[in-house]
PDB file of N, H, CA, C and O in Angstrom:
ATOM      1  N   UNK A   1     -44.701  -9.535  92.908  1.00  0.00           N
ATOM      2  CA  UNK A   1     -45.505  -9.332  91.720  1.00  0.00           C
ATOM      3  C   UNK A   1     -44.863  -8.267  90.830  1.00  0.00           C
ATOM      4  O   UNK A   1     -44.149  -7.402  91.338  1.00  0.00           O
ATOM      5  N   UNK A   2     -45.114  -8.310  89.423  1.00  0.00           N
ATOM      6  H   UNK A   2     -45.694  -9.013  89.010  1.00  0.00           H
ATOM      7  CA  UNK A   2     -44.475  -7.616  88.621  1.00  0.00           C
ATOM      8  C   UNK A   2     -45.700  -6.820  87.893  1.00  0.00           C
ATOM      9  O   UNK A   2     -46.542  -7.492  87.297  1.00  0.00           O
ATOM     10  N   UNK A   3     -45.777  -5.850  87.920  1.00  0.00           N
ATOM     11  H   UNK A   3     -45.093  -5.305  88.404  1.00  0.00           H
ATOM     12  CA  UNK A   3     -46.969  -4.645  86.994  1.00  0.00           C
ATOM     13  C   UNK A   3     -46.354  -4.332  85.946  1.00  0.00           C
ATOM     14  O   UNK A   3     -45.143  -4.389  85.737  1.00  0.00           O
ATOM     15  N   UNK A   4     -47.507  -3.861  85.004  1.00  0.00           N
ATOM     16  H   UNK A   4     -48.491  -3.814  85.174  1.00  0.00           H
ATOM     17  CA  UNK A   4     -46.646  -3.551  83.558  1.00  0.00           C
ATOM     18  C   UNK A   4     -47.910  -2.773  83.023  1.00  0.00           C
ATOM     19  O   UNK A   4     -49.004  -2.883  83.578  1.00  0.00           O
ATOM     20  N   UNK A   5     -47.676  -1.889  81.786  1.00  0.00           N
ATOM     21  H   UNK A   5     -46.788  -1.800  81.335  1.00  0.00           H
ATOM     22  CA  UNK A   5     -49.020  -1.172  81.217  1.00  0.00           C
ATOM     23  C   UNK A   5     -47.895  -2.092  79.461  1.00  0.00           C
ATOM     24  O   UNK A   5     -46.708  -2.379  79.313  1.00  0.00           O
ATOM     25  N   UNK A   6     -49.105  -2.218  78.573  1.00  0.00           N
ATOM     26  H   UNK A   6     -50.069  -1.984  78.694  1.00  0.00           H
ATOM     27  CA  UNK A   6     -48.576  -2.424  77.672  1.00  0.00           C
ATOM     28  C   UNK A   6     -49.772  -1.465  76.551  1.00  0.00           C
ATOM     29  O   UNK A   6     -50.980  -1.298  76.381  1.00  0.00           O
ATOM     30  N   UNK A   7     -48.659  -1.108  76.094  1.00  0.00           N
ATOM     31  H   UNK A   7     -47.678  -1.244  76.232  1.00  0.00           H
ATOM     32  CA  UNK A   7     -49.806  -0.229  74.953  1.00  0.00           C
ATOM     33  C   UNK A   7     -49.824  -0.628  73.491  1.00  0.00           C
ATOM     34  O   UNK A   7     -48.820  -0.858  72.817  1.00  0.00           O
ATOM     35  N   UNK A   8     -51.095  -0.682  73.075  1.00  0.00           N
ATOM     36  H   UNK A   8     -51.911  -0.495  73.623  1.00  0.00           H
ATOM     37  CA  UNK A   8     -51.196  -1.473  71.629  1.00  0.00           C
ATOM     38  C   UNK A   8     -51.778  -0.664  70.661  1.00  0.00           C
ATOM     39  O   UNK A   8     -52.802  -0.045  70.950  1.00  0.00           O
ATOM     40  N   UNK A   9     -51.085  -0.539  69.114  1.00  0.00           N
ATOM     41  H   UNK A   9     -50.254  -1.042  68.879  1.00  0.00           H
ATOM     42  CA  UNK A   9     -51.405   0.076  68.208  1.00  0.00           C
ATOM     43  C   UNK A   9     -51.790  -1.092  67.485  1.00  0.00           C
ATOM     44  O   UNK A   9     -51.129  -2.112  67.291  1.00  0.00           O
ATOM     45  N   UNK A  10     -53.411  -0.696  66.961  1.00  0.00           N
ATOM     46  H   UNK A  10     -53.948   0.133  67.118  1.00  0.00           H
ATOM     47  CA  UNK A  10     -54.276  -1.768  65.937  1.00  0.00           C
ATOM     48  C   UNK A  10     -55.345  -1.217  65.442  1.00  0.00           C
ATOM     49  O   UNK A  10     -56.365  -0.987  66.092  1.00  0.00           O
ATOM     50  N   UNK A  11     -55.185  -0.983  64.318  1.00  0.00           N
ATOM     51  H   UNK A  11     -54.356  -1.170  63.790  1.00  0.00           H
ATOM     52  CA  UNK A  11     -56.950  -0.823  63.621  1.00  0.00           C
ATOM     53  C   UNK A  11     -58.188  -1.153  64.345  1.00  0.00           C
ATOM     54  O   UNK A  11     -59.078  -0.322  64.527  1.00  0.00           O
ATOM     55  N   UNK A  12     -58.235  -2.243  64.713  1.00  0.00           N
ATOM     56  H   UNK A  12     -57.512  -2.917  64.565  1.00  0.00           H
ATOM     57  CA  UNK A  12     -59.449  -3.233  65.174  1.00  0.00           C
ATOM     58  C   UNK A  12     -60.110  -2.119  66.210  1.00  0.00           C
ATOM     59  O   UNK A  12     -59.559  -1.376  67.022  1.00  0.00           O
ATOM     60  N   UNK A  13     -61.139  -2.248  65.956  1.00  0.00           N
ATOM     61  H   UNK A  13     -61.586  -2.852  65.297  1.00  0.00           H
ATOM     62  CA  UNK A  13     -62.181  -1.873  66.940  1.00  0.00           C
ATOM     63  C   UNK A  13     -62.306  -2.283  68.268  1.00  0.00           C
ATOM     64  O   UNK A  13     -62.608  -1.514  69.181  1.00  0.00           O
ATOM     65  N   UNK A  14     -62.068  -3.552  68.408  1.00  0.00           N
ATOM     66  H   UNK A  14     -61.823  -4.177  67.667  1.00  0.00           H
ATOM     67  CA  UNK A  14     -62.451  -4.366  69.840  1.00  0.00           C
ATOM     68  C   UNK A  14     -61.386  -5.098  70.140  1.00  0.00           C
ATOM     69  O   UNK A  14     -61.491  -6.292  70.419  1.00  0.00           O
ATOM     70  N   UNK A  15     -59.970  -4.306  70.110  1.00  0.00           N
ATOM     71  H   UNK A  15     -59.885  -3.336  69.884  1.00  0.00           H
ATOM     72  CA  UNK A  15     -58.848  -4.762  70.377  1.00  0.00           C
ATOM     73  C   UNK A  15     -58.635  -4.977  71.972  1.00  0.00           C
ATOM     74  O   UNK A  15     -58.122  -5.964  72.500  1.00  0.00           O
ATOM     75  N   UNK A  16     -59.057  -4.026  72.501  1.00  0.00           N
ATOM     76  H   UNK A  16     -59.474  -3.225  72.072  1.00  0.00           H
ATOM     77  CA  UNK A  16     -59.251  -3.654  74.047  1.00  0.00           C
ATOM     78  C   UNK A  16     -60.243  -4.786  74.552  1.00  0.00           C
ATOM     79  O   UNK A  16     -59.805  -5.343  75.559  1.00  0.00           O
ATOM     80  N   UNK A  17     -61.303  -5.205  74.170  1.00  0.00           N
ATOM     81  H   UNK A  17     -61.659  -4.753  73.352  1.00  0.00           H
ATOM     82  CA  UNK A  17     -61.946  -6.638  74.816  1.00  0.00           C
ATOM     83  C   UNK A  17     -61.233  -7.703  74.390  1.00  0.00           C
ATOM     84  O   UNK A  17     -61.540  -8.711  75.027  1.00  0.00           O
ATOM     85  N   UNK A  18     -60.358  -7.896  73.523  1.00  0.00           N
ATOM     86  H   UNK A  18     -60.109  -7.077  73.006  1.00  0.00           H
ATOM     87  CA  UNK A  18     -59.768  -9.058  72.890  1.00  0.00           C
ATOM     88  C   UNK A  18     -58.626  -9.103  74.375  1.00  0.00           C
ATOM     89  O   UNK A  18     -58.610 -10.149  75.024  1.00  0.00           O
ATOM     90  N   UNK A  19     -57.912  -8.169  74.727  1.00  0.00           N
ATOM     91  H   UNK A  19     -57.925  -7.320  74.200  1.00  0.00           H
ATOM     92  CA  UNK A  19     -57.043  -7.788  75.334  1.00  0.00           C
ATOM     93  C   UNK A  19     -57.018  -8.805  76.564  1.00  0.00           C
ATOM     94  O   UNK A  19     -56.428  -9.780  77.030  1.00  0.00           O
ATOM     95  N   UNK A  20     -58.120  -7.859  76.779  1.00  0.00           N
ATOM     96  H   UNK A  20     -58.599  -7.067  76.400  1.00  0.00           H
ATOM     97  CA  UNK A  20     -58.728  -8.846  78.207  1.00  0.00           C
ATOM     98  C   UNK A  20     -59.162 -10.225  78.401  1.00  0.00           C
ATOM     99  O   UNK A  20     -59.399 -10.544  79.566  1.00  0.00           O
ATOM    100  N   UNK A  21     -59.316 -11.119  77.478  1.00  0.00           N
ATOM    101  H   UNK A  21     -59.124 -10.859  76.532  1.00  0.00           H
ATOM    102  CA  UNK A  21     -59.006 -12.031  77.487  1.00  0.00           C
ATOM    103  C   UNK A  21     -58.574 -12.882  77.838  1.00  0.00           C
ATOM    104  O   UNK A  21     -58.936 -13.971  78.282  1.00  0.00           O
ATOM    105  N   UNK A  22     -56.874 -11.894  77.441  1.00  0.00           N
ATOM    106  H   UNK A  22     -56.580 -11.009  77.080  1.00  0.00           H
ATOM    107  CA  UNK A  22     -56.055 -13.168  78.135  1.00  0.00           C
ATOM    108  C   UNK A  22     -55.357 -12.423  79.344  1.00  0.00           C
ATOM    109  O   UNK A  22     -55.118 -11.305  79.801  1.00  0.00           O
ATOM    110  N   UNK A  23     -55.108 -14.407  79.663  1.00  0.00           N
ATOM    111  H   UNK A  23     -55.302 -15.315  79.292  1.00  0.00           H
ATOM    112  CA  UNK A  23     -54.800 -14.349  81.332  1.00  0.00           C
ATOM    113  C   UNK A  23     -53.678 -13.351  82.023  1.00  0.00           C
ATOM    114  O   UNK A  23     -52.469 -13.540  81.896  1.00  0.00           O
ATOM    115  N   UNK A  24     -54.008 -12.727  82.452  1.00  0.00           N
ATOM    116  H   UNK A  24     -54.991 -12.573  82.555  1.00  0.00           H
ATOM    117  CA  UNK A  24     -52.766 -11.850  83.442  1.00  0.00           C
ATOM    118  C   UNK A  24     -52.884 -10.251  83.129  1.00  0.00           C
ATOM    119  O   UNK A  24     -52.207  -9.372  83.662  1.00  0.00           O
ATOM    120  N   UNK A  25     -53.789 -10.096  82.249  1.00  0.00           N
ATOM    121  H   UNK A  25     -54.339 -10.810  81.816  1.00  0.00           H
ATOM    122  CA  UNK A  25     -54.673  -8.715  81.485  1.00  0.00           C
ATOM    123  C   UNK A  25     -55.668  -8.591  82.730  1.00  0.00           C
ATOM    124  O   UNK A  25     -56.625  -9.359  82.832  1.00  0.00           O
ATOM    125  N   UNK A  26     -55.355  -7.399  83.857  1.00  0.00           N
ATOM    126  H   UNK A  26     -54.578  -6.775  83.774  1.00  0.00           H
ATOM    127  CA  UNK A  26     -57.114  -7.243  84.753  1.00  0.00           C
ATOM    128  C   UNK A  26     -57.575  -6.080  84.264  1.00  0.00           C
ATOM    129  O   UNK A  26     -58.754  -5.897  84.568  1.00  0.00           O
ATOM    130  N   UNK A  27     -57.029  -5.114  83.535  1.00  0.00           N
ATOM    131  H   UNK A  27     -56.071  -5.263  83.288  1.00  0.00           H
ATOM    132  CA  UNK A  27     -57.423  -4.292  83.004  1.00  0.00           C
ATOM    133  C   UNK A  27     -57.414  -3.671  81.452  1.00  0.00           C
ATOM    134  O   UNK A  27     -56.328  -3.099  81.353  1.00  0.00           O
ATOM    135  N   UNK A  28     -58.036  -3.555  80.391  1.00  0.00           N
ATOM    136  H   UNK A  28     -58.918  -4.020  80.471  1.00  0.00           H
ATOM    137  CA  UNK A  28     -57.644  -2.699  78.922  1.00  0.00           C
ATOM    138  C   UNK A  28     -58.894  -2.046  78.370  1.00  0.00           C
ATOM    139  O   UNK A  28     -59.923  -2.719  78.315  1.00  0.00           O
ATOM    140  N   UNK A  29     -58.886  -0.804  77.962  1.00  0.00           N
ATOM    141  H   UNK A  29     -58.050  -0.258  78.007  1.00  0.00           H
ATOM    142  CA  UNK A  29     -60.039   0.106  77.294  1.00  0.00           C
ATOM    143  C   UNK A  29     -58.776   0.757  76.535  1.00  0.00           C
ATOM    144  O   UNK A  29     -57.566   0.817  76.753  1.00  0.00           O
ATOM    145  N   UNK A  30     -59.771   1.276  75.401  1.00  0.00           N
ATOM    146  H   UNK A  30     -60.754   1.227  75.224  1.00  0.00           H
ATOM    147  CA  UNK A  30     -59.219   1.797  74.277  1.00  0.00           C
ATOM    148  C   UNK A  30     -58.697   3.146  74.852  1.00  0.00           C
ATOM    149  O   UNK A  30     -58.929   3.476  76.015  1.00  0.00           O
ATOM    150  N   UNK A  31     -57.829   4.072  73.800  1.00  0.00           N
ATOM    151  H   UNK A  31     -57.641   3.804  72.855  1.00  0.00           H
ATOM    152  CA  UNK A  31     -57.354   5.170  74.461  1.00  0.00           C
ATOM    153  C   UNK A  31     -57.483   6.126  73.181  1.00  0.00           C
ATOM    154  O   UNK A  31     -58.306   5.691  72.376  1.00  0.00           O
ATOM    155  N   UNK A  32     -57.030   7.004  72.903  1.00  0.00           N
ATOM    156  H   UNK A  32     -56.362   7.357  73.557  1.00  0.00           H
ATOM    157  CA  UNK A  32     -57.209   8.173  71.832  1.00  0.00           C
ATOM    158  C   UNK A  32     -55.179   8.564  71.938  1.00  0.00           C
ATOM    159  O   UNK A  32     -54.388   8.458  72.875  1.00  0.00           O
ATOM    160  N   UNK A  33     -55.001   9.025  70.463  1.00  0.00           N
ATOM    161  H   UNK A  33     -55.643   9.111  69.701  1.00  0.00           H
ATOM    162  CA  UNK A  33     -53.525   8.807  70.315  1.00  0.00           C
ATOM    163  C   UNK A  33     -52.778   7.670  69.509  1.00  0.00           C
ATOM    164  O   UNK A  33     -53.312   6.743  68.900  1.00  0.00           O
ATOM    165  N   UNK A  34     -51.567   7.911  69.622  1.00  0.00           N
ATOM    166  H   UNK A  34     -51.133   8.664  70.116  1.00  0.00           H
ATOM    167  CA  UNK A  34     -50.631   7.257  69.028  1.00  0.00           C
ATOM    168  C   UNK A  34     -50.788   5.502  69.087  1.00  0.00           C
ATOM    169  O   UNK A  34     -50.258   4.703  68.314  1.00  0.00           O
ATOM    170  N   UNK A  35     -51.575   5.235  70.112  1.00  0.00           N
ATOM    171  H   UNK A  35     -52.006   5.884  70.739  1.00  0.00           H
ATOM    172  CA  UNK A  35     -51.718   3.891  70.760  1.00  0.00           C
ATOM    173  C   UNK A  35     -53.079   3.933  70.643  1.00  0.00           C
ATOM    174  O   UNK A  35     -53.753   4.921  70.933  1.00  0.00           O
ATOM    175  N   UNK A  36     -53.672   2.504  70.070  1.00  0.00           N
ATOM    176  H   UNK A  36     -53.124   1.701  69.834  1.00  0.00           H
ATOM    177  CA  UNK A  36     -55.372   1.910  70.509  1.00  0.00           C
ATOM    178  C   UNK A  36     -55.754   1.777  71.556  1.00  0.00           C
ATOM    179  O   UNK A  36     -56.682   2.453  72.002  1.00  0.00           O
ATOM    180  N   UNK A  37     -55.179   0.930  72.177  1.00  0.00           N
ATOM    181  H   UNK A  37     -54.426   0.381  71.814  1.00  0.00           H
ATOM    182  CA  UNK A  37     -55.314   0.554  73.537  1.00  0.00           C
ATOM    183  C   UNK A  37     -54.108   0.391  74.396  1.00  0.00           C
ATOM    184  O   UNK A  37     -52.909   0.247  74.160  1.00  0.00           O
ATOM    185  N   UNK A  38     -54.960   0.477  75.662  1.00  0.00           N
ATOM    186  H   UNK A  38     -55.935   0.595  75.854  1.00  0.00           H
ATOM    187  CA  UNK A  38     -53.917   0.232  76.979  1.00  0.00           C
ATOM    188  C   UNK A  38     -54.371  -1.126  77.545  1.00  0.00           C
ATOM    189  O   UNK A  38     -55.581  -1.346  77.501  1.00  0.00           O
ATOM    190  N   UNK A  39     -53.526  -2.112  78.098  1.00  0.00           N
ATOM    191  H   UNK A  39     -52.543  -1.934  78.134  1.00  0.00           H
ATOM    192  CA  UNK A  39     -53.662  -3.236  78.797  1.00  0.00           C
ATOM    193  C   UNK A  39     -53.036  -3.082  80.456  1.00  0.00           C
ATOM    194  O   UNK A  39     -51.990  -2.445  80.584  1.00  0.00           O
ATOM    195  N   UNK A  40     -53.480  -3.480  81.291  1.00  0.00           N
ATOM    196  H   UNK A  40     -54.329  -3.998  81.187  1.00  0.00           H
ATOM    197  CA  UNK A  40     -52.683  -3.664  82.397  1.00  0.00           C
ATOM    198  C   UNK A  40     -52.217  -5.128  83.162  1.00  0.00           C
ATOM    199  O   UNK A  40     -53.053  -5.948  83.540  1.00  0.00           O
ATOM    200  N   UNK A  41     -50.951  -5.287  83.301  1.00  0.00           N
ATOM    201  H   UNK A  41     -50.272  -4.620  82.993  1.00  0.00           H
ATOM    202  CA  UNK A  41     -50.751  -6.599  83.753  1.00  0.00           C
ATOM    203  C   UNK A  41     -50.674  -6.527  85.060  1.00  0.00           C
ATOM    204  O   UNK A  41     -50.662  -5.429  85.616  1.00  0.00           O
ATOM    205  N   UNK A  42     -50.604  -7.831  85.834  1.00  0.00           N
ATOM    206  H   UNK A  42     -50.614  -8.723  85.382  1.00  0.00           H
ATOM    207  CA  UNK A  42     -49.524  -7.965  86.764  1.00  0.00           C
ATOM    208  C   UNK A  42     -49.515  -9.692  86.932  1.00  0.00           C
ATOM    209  O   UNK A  42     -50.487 -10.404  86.681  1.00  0.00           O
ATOM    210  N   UNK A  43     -48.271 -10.140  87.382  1.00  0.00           N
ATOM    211  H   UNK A  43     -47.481  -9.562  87.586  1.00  0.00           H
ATOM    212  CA  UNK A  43     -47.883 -11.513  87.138  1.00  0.00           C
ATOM    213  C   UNK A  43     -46.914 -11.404  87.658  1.00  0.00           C
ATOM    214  O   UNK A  43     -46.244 -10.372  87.670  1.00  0.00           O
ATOM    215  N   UNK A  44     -46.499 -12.944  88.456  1.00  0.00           N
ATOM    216  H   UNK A  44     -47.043 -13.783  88.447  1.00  0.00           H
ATOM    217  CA  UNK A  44     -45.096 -13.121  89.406  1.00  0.00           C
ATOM    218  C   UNK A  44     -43.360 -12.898  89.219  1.00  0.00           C
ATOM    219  O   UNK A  44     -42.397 -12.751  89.972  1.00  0.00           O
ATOM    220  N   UNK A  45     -43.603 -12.970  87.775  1.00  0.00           N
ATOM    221  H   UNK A  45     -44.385 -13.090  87.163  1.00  0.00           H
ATOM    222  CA  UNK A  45     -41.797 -12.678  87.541  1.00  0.00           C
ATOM    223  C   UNK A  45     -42.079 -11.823  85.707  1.00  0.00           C
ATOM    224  O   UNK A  45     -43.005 -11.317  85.075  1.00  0.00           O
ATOM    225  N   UNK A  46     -40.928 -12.057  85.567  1.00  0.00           N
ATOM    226  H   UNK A  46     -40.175 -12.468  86.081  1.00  0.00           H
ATOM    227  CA  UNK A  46     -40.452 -10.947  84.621  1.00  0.00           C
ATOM    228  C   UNK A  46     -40.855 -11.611  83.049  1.00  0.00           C
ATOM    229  O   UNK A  46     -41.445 -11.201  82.050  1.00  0.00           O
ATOM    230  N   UNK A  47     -40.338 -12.564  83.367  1.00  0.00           N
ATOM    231  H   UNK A  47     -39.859 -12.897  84.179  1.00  0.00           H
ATOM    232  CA  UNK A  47     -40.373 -13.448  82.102  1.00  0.00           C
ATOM    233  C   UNK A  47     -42.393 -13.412  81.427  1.00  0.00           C
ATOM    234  O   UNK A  47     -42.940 -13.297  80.330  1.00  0.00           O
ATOM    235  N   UNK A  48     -42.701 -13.534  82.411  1.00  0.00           N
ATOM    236  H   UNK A  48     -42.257 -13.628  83.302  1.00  0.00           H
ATOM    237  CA  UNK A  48     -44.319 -13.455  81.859  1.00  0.00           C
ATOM    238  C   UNK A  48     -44.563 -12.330  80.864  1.00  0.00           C
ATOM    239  O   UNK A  48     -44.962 -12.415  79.703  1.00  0.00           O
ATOM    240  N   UNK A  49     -44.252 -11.307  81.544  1.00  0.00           N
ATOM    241  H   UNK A  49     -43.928 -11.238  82.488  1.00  0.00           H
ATOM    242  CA  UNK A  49     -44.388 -10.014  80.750  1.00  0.00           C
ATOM    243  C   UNK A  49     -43.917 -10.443  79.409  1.00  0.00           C
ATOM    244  O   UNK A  49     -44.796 -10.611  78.564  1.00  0.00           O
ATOM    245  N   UNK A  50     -43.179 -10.567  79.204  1.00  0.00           N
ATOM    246  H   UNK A  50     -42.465 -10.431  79.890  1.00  0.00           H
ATOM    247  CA  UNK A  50     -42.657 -11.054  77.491  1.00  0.00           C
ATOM    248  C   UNK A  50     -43.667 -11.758  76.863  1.00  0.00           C
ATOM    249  O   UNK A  50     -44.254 -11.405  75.840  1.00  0.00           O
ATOM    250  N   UNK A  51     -43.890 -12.977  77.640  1.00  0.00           N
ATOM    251  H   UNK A  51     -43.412 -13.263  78.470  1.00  0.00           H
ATOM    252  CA  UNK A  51     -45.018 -14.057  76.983  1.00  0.00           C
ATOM    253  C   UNK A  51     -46.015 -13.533  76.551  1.00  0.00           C
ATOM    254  O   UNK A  51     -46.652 -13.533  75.497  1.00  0.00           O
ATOM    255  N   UNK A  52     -46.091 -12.882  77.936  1.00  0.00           N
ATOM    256  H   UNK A  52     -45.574 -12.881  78.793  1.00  0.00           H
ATOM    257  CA  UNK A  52     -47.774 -11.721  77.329  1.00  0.00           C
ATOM    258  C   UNK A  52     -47.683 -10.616  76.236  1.00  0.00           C
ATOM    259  O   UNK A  52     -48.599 -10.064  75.627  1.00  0.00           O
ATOM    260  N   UNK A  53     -46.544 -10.466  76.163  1.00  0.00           N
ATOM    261  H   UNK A  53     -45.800 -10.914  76.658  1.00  0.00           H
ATOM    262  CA  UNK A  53     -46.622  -9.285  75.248  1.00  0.00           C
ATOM    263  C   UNK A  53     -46.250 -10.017  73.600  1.00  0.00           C
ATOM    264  O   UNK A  53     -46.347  -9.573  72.456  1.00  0.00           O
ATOM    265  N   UNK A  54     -45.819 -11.262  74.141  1.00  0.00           N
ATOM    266  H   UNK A  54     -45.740 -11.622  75.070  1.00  0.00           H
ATOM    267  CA  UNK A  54     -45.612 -11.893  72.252  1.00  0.00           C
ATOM    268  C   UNK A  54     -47.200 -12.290  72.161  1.00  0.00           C
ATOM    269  O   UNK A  54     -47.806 -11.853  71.182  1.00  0.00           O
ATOM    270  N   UNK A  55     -47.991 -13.170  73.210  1.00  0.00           N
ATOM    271  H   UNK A  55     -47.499 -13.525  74.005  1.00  0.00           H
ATOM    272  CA  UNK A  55     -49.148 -12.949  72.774  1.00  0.00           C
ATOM    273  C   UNK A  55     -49.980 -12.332  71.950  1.00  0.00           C
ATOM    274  O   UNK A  55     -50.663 -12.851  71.068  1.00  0.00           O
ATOM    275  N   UNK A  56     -49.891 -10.828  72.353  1.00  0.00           N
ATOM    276  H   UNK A  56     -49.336 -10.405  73.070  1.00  0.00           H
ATOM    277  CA  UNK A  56     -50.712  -9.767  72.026  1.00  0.00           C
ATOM    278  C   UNK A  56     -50.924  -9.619  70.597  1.00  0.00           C
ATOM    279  O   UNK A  56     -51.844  -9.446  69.798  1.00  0.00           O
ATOM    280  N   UNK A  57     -49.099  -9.829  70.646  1.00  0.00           N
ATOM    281  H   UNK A  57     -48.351  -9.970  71.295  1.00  0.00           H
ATOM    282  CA  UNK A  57     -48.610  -9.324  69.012  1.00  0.00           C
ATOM    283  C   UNK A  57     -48.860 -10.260  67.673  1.00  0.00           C
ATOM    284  O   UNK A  57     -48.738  -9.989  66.479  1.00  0.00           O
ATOM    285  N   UNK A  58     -49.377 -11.834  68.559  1.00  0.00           N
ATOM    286  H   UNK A  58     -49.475 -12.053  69.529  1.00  0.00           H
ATOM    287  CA  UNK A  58     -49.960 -12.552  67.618  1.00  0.00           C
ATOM    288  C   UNK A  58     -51.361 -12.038  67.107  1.00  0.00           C
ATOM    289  O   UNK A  58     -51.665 -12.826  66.212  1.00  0.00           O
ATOM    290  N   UNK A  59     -52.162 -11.285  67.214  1.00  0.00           N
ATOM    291  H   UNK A  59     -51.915 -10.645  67.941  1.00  0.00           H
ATOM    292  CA  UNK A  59     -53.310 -10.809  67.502  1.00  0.00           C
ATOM    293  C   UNK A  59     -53.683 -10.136  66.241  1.00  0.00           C
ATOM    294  O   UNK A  59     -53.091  -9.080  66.020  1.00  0.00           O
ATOM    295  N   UNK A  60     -54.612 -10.568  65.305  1.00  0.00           N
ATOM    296  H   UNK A  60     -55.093 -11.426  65.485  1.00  0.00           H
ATOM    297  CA  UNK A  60     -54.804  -9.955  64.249  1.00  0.00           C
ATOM    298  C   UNK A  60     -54.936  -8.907  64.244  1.00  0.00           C
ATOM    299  O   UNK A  60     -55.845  -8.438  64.928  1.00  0.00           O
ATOM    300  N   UNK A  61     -53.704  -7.652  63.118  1.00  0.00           N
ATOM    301  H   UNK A  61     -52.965  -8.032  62.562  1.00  0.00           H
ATOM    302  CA  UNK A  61     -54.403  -6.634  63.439  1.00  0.00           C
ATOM    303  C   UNK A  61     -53.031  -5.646  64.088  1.00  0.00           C
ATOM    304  O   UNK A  61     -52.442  -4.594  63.839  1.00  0.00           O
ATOM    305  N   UNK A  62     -53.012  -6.447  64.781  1.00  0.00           N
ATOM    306  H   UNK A  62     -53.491  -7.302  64.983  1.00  0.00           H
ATOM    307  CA  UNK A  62     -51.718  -5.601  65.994  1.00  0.00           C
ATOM    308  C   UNK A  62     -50.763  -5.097  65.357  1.00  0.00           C
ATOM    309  O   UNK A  62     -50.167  -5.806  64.546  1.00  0.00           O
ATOM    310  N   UNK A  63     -50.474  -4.089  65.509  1.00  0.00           N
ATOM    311  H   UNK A  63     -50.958  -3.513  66.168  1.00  0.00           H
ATOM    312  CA  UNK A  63     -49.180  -3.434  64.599  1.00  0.00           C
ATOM    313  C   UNK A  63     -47.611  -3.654  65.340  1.00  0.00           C
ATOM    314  O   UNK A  63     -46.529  -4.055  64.910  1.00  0.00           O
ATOM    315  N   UNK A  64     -48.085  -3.184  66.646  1.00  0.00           N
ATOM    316  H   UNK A  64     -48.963  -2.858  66.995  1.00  0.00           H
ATOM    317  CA  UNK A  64     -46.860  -2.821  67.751  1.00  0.00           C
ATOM    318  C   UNK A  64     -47.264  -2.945  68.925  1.00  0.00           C
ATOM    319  O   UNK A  64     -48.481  -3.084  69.044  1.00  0.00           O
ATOM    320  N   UNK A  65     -46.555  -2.941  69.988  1.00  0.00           N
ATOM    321  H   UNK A  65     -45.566  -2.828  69.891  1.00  0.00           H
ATOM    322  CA  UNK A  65     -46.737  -2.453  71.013  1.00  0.00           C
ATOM    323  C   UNK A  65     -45.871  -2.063  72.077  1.00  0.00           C
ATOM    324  O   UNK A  65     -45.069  -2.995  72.022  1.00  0.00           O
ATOM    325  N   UNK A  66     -45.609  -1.581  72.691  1.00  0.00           N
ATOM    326  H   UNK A  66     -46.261  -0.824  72.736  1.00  0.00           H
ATOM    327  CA  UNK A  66     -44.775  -0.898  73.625  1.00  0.00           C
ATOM    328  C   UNK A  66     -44.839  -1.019  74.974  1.00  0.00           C
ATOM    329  O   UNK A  66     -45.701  -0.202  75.299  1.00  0.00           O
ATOM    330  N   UNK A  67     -44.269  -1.779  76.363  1.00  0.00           N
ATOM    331  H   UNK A  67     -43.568  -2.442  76.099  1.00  0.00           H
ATOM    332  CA  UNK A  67     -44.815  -2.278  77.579  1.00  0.00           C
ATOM    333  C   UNK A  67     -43.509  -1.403  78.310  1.00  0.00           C
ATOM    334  O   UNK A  67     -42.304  -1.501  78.080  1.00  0.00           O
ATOM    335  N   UNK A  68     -44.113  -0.670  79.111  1.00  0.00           N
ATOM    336  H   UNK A  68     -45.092  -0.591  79.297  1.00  0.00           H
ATOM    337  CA  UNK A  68     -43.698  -0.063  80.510  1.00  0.00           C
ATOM    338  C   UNK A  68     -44.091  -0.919  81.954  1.00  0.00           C
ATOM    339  O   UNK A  68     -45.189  -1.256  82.398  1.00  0.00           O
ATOM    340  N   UNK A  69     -42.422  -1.156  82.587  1.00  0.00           N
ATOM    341  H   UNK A  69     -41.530  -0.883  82.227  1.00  0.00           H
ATOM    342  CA  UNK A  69     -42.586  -2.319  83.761  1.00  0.00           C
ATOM    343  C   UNK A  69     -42.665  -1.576  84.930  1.00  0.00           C
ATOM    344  O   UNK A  69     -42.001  -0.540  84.913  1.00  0.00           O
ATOM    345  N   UNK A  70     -43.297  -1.818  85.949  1.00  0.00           N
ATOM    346  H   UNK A  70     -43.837  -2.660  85.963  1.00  0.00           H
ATOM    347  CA  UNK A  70     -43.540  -0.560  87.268  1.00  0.00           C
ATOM    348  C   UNK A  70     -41.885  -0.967  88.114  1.00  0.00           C
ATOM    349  O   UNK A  70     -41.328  -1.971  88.557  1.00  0.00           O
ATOM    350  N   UNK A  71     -41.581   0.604  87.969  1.00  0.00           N
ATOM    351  H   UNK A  71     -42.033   1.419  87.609  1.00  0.00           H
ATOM    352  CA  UNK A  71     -40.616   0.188  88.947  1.00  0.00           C
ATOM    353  C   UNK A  71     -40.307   0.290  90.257  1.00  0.00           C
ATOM    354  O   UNK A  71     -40.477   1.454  90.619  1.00  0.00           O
ATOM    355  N   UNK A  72     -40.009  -0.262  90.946  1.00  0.00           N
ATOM    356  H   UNK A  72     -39.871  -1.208  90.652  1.00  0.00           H
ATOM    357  CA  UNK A  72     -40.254   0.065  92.574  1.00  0.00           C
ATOM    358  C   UNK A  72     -38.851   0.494  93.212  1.00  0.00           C
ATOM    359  O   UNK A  72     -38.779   0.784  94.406  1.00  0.00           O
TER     360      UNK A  72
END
């Protein structure tokens, strides 16, 4: 399994429930700072992480985001 935190800068209010949503997201609440929210992944290979993170960025609203992969 592959873990990841991805952090999202967005205006939106309810970016963090939107978050969660989608599939491979078990965790996101908003945060205070440079970043709106935090998401947490985890999913079987590497390549997901990307998918999920172009996802995000389709996401009205979304400015950026920035994903840290756990390393073991």
């Amino acid at each position: 399994m592959v873990r990841a935190v991805i952090l999202v800068k967005s205006p939106k209010k309810l970016i963090a429930a939107r978050l969660r949503k989608i599939k491979s997201i078990y965790d996101s609440f908003p945060v205070s700072g440079q970043f709106d929210a935090v998401a947490f992944v985890e999913v079987s290979d590497l390549v997901k992480i990307k998918q999920i993170t172009t996802e995000i960025q389709k996401i009205s609203g979304v400015e950026r985001t920035e994903t840290m992969i756990e390393v073991q």
